[in-house]
OpenMM code with the backbone's topology and positions (N, CA, C; nanometers):
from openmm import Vec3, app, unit

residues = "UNK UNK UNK UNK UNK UNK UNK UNK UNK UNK UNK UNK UNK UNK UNK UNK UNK UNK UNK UNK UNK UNK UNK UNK UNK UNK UNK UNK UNK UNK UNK UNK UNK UNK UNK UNK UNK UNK UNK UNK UNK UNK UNK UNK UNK UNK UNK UNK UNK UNK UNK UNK UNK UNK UNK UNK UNK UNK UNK UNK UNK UNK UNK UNK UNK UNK UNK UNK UNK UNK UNK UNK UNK UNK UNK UNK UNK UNK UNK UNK UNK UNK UNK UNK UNK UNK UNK UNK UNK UNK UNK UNK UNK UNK UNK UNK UNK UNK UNK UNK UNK UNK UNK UNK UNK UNK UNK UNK UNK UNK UNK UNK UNK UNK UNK UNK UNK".split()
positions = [
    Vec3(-3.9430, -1.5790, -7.3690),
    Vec3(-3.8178, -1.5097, -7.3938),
    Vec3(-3.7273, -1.6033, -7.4741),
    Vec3(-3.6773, -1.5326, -7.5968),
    Vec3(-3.5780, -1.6492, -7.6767),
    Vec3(-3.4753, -1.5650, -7.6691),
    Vec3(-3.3424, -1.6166, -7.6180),
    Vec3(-3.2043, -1.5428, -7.6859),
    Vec3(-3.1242, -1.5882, -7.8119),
    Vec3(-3.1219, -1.5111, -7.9186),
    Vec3(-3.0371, -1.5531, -8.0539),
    Vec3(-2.9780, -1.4834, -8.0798),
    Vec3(-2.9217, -1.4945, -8.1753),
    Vec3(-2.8454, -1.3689, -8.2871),
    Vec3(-2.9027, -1.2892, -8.3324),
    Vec3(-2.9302, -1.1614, -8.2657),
    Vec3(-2.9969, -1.0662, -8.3355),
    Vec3(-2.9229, -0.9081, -8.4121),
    Vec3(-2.7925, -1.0012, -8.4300),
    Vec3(-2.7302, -0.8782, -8.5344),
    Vec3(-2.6545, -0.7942, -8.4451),
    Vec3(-2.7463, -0.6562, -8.5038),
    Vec3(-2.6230, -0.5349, -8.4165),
    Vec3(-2.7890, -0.4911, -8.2880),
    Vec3(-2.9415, -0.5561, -8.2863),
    Vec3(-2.9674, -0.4760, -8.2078),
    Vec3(-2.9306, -0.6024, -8.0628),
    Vec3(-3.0205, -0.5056, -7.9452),
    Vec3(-2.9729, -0.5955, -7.8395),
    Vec3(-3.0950, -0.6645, -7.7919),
    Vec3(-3.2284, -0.6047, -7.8022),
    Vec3(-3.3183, -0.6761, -7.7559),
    Vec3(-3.4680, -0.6283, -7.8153),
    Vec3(-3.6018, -0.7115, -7.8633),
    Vec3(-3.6791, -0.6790, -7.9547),
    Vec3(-3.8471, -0.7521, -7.9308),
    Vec3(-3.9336, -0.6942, -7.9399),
    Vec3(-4.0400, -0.7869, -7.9163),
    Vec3(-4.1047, -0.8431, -8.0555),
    Vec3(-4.1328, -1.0029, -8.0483),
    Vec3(-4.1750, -1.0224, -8.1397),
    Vec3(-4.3221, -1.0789, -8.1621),
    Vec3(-4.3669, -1.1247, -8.2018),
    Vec3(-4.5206, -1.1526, -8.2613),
    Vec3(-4.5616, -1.2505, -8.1231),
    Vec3(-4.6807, -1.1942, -8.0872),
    Vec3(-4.7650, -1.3014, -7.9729),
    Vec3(-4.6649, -1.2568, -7.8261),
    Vec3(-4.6600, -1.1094, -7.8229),
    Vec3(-4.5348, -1.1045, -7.6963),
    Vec3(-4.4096, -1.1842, -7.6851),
    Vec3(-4.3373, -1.1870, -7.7434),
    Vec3(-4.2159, -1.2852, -7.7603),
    Vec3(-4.1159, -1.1927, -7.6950),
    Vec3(-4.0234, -1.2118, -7.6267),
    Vec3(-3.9060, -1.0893, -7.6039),
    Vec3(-3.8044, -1.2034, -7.6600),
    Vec3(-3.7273, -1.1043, -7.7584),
    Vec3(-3.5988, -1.1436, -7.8021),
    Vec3(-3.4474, -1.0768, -7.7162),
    Vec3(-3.3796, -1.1295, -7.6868),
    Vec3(-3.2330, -1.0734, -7.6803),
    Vec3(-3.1421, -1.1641, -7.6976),
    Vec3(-3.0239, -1.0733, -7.7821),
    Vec3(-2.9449, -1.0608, -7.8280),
    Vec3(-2.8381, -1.1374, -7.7548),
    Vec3(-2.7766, -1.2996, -7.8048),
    Vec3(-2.7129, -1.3264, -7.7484),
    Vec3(-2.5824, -1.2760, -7.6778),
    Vec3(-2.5205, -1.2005, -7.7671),
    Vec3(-2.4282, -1.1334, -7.7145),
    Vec3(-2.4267, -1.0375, -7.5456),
    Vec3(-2.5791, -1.0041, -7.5140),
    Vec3(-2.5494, -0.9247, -7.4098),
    Vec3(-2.4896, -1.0240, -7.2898),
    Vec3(-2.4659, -1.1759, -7.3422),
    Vec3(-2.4256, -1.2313, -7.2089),
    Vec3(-2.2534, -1.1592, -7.1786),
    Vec3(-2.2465, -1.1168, -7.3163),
    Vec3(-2.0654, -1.0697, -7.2575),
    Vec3(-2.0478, -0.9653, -7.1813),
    Vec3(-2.1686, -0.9062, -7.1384),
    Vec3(-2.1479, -0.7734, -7.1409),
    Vec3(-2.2008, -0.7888, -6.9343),
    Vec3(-2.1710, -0.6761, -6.8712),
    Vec3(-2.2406, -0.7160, -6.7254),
    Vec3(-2.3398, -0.6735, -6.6868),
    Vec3(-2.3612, -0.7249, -6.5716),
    Vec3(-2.5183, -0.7590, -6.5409),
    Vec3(-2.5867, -0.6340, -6.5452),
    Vec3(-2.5226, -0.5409, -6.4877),
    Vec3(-2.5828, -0.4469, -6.4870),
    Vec3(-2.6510, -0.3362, -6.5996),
    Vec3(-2.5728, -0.4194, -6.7154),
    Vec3(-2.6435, -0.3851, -6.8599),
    Vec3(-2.7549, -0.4413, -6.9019),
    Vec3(-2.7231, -0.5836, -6.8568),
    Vec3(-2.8303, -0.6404, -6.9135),
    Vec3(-2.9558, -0.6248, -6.8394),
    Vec3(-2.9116, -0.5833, -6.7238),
    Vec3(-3.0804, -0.5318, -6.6230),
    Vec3(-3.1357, -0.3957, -6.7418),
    Vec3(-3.0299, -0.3111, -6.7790),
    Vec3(-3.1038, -0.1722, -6.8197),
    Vec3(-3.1739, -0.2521, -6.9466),
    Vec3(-3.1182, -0.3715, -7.0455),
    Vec3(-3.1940, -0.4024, -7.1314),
    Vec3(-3.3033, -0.4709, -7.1320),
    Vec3(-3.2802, -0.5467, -7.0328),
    Vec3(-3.4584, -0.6094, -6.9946),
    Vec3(-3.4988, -0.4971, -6.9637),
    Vec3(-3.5038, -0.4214, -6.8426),
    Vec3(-3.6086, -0.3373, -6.8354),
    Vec3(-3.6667, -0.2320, -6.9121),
    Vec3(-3.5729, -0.1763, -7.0356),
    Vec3(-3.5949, -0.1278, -7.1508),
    Vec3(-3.6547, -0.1664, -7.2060),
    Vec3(-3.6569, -0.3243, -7.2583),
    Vec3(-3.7805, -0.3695, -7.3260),
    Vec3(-3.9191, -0.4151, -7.2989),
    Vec3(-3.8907, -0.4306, -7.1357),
    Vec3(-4.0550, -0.4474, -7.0666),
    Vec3(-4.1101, -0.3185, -7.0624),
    Vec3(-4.0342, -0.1470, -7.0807),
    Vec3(-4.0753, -0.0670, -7.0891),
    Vec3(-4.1776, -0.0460, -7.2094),
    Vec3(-4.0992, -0.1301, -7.3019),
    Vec3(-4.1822, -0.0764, -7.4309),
    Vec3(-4.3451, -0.1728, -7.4293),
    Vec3(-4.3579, -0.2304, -7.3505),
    Vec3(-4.5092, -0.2916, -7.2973),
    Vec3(-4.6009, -0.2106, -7.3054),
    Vec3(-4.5379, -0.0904, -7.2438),
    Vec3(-4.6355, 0.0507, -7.1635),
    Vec3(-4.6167, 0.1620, -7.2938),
    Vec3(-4.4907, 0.1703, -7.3316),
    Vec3(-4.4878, 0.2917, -7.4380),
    Vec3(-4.4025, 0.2074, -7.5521),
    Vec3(-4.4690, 0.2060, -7.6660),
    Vec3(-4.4261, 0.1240, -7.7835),
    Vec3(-4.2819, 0.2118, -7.8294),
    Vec3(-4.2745, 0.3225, -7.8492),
    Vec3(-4.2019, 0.4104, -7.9098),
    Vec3(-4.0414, 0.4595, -7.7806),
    Vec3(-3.9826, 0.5601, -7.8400),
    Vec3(-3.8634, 0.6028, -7.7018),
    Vec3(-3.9257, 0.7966, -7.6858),
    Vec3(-4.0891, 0.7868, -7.6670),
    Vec3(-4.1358, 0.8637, -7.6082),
    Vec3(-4.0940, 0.9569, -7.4839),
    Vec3(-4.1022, 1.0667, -7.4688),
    Vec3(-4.0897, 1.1409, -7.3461),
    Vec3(-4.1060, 1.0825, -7.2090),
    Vec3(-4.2761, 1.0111, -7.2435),
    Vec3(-4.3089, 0.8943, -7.1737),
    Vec3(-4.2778, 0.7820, -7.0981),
    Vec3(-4.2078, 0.7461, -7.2382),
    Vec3(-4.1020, 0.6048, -7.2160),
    Vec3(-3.9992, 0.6283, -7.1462),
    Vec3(-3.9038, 0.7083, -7.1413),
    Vec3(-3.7948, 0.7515, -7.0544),
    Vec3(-3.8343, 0.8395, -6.9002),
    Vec3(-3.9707, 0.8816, -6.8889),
    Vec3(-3.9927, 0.8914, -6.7638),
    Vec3(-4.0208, 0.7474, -6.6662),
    Vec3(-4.1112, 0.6894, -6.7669),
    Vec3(-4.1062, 0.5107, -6.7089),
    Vec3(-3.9883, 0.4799, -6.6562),
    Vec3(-3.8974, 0.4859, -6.7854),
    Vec3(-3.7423, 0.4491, -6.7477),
    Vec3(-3.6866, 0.5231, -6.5989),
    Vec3(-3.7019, 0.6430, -6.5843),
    Vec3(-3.6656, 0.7089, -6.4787),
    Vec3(-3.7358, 0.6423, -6.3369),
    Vec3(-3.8389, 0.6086, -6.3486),
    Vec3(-3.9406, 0.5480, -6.1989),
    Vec3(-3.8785, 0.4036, -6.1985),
    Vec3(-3.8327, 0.3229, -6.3051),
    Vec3(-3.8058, 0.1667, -6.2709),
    Vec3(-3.6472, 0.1616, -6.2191),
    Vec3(-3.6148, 0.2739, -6.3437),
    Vec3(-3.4238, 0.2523, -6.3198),
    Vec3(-3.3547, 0.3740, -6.2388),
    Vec3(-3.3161, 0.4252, -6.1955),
    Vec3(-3.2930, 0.5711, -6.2273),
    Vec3(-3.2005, 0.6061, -6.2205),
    Vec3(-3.0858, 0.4747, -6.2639),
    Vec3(-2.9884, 0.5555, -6.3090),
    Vec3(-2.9358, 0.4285, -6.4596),
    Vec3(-3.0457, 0.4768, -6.5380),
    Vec3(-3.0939, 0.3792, -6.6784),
    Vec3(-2.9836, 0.4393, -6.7935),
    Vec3(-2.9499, 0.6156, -6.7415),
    Vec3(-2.8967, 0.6887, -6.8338),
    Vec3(-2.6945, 0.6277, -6.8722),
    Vec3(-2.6711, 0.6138, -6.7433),
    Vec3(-2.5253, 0.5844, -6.7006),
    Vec3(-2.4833, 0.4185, -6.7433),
    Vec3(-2.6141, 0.3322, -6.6982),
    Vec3(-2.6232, 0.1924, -6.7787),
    Vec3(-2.5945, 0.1990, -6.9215),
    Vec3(-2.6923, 0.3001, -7.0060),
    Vec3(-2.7032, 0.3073, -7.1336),
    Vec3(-2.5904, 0.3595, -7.1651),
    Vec3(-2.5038, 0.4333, -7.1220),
    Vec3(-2.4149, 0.4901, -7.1851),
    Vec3(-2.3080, 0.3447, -7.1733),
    Vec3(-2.2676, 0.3221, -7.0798),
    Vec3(-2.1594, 0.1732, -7.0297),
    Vec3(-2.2533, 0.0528, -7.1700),
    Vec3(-2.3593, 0.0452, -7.2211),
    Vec3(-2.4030, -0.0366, -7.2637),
    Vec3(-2.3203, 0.0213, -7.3961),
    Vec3(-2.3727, 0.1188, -7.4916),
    Vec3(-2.2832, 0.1617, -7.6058),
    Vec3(-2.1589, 0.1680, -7.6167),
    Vec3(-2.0655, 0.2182, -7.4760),
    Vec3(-1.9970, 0.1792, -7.4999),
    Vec3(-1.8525, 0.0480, -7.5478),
    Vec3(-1.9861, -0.0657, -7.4305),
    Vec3(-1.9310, -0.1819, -7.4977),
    Vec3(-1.9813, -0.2566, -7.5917),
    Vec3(-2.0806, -0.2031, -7.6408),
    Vec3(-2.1402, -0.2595, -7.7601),
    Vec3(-2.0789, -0.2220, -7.8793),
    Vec3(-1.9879, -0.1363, -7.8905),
    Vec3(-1.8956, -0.0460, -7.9569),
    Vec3(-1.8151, -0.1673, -8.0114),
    Vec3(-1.7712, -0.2354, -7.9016),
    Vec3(-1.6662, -0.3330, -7.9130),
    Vec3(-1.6991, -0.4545, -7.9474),
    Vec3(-1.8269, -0.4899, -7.9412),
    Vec3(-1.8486, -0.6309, -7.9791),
    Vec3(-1.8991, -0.6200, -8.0836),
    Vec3(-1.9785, -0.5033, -8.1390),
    Vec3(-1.9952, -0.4894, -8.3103),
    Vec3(-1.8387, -0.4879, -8.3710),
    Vec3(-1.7451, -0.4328, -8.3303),
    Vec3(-1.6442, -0.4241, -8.4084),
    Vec3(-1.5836, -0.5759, -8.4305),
    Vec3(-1.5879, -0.6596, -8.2949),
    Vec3(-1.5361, -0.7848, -8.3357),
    Vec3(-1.6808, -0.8709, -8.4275),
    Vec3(-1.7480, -0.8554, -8.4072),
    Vec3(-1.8563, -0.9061, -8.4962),
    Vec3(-1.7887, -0.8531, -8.6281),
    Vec3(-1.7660, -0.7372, -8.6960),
    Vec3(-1.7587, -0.6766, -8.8451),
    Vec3(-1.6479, -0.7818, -8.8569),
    Vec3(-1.5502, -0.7693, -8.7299),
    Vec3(-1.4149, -0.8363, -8.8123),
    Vec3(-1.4247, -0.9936, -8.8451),
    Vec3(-1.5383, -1.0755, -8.7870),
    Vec3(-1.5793, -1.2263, -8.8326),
    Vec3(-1.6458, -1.2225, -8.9169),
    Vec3(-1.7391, -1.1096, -8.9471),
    Vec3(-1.7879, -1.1008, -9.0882),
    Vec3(-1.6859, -1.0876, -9.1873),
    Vec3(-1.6059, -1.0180, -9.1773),
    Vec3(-1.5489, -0.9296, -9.2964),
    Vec3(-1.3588, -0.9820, -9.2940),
    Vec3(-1.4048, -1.1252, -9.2915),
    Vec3(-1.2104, -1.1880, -9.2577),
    Vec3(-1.1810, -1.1539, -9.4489),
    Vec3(-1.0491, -1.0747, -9.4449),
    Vec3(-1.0266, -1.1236, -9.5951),
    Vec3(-0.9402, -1.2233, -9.6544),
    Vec3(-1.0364, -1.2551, -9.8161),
    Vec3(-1.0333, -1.3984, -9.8827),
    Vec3(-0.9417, -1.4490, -9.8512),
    Vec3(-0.7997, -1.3951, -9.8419),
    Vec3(-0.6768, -1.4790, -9.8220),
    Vec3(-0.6925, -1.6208, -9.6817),
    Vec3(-0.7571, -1.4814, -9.6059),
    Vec3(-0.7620, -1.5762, -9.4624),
    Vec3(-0.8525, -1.6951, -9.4510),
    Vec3(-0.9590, -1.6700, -9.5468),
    Vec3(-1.0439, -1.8167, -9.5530),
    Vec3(-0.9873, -1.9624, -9.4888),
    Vec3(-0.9037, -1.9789, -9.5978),
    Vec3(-0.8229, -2.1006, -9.5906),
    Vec3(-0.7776, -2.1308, -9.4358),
    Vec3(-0.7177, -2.0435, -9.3331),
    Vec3(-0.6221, -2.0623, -9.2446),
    Vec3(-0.7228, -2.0692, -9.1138),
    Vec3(-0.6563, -2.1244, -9.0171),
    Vec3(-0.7335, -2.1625, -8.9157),
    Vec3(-0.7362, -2.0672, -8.8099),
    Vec3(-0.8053, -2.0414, -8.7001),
    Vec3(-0.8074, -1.9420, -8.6034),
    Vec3(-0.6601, -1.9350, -8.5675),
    Vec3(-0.6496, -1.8158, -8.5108),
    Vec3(-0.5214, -1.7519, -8.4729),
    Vec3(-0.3897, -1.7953, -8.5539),
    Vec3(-0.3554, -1.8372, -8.6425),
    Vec3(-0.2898, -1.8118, -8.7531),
    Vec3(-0.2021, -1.7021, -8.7499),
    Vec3(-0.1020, -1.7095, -8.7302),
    Vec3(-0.0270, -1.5663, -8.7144),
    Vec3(0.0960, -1.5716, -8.8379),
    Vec3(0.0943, -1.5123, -8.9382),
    Vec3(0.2101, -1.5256, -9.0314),
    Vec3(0.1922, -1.4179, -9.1274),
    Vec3(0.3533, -1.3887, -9.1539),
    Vec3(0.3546, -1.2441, -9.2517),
    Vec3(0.2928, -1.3104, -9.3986),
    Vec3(0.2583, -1.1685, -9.4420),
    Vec3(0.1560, -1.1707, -9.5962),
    Vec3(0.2454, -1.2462, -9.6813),
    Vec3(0.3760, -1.2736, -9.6877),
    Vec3(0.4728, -1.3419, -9.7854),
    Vec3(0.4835, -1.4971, -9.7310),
    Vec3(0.3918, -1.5525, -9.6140),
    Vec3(0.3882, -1.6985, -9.5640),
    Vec3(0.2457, -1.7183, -9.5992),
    Vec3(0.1438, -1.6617, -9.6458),
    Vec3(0.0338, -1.7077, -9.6681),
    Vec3(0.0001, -1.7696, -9.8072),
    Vec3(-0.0759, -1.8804, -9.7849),
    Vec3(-0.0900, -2.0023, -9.8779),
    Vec3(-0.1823, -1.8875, -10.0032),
    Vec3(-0.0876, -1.9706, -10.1416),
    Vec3(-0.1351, -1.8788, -10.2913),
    Vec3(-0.2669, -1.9377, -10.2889),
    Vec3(-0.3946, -1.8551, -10.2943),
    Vec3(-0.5421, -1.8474, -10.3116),
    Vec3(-0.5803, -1.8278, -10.4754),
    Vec3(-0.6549, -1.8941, -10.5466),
    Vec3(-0.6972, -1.8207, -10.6793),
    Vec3(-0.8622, -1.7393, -10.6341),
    Vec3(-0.8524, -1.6477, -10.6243),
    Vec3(-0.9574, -1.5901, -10.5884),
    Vec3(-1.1094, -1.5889, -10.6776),
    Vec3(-1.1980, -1.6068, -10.6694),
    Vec3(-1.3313, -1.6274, -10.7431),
    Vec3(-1.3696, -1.4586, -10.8017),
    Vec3(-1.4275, -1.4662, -10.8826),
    Vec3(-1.5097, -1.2964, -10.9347),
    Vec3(-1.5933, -1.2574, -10.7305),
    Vec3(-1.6334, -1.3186, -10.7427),
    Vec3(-1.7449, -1.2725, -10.5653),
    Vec3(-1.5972, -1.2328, -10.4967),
    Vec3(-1.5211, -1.3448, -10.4652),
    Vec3(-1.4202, -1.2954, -10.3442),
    Vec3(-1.3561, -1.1440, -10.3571),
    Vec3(-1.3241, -1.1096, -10.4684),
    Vec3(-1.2346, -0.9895, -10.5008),
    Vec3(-1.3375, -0.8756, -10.4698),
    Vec3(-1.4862, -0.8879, -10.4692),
    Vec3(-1.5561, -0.7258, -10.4372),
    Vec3(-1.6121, -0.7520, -10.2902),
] * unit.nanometer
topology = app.Topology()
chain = topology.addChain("A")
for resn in residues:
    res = topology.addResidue(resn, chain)
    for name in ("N", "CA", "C"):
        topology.addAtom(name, app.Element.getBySymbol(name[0]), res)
């Protein structure tokens, strides 16, 4: 089992049985992260999100549905703060975390051709 950065999913199998997850599910509670391990040891038995696969889900978890929903919904929120560390604009480069100052106190930037698109 390795946990890294795996973007926006939460958990993934990789080459030679490897289980990946998603560092982020540590923010999230336990009881999510049980539905995501056991989601992905599901896919052991059914590769796909088969009819199959969610009856599995029903015999291990059975209440996998109410997890999953509490899981999107806070995953909602940590993609959004993820977009916003991706996507700081150019101005803010320069300035250091929490930085709080109106657009007429921020230091003059000459912006590059890349920064402006």
């Amino acid at each position: 089992m390795i946990v890294r950065d795996l973007g926006f999913r939460w958990g993934s199998w990789g080459k030679h049985r490897t289980l990946y997850f998603n560092w982020r599910l540590l923010q999230l509670p336990v009881q999510v992260i049980d539905y995501v391990v056991l989601h992905e040891q599901v896919h052991l038995l059914h590769h796909n999100h088969s009819k199959q696969f969610w009856k599995a889900m029903d015999s291990v978890l059975p209440d996998w549905l109410v997890r999953k929903q509490e899981l999107e919904r806070d995953w909602v929120g940590l993609r959004v703060s993820l977009w916003r560390l991706r996507r700081r604009p150019p101005l803010a480069k320069g300035l250091p975390p929490r930085v709080r100052c109106r657009g007429d106190e921020l230091p003059q930037v000459k912006l590059s051709e890349a920064d402006r698109q």
